[in-house]
C-alpha positions as CSV (number, residue, x, y, z in Angstrom):
1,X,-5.7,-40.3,3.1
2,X,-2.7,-42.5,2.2
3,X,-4.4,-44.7,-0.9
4,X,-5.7,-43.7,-3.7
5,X,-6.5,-43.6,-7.2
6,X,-3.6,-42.1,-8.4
7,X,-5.4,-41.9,-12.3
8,X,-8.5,-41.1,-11.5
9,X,-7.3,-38.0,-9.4
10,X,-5.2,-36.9,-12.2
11,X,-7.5,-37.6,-14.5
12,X,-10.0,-35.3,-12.7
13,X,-7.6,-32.5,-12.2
14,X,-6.5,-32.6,-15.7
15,X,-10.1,-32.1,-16.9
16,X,-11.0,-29.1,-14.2
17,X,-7.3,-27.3,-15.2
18,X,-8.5,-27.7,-19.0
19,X,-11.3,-25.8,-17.8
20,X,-10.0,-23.6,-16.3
21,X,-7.6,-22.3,-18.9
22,X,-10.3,-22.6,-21.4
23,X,-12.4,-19.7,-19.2
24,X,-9.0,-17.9,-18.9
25,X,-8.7,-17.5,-22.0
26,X,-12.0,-16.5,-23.3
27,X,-11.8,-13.5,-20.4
28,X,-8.4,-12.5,-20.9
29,X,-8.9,-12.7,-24.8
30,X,-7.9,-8.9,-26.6
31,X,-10.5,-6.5,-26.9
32,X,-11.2,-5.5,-30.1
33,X,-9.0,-2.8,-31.7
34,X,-12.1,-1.1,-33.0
35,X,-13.7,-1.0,-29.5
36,X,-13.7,2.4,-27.7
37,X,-13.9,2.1,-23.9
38,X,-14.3,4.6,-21.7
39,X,-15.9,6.2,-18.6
40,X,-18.3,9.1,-19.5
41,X,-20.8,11.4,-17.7
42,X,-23.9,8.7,-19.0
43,X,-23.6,5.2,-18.9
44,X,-23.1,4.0,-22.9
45,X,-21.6,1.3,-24.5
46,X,-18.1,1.4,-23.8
47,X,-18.9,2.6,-19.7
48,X,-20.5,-0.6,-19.6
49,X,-17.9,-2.7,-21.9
50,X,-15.7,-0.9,-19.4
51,X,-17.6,-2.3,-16.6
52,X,-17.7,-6.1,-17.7
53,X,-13.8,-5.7,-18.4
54,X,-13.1,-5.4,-14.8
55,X,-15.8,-8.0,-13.8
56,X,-13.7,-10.2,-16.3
57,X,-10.5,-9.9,-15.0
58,X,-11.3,-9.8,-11.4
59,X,-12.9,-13.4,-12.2
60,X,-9.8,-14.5,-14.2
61,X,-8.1,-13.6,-11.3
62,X,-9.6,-15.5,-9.3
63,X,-9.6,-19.0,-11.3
64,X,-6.1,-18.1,-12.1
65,X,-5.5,-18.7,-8.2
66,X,-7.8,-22.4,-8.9
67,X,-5.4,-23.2,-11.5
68,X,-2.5,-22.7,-9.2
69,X,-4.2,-25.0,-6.6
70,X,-5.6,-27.7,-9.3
71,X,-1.6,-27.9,-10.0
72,X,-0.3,-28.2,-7.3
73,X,-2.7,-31.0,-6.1
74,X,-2.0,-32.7,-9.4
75,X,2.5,-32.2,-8.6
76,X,1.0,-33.8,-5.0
77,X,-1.2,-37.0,-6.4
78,X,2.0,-37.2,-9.0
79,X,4.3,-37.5,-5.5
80,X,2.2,-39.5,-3.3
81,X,1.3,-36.7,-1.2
82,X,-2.3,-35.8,-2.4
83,X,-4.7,-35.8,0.5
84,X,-2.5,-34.6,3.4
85,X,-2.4,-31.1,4.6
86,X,0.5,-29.2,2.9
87,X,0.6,-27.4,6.8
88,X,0.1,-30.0,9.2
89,X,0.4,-33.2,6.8
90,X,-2.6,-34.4,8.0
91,X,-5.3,-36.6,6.1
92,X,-7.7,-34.3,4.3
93,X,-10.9,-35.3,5.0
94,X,-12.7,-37.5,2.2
95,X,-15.9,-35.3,1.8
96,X,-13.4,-32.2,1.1
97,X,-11.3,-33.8,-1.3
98,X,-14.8,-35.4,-2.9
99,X,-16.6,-32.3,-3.1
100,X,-12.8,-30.3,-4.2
101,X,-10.1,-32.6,-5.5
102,X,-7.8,-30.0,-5.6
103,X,-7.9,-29.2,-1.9
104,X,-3.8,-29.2,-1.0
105,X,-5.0,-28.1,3.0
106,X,-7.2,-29.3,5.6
107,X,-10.5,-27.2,6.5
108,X,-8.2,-25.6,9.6
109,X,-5.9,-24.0,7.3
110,X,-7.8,-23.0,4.2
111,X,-7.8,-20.0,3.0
């Protein structure tokens, strides 16, 4: 995939990276100082604030890896690269880049 719109791709990145950081935020946000957590012999309040906590940042993790991907598709469409494999340079296919924009590698060498 050689042609494209180069605004409407960035356009589409820039609004899933906003939303991205938008989610980041909100689960990496500080707990509040009042807030006791901790693990106990019952399950209460804070064993389950506790709980969520690591819920959270094991899904911040995880768009924090999207962001890194929606950016580097956007450094690619900004290059004239976005929609060739970052391994093999080959054309991504159309449905994959329709269905996820941000896809910098070809279905044989995603993750």
């Amino acid at each position: 995939m050689t042609d494209f719109d180069q605004d409407a791709v960035l356009a589409e990145l820039d609004e899933k990276a906003m939303e991205l950081r938008a989610k980041l935020a909100e689960l990496t946000a500080p707990v509040d100082a009042e807030t006791v957590i901790g693990f106990g012999k019952r399950i209460g309040d804070g064993t389950t604030q506790a709980i969520q906590q690591m819920g959270d940042a094991s899904i911040a993790q995880s768009l924090a890896g999207t962001l890194d991907q929606v950016e580097r598709a956007r450094e690619k469409a900004l290059d004239g690269t976005w929609g060739r494999c970052d391994v093999c340079q080959e054309p991504i296919p159309e449905g994959r880049l329709s269905f996820r924009p941000w896809s910098t590698t070809c279905v044989d060498y995603a993750d």
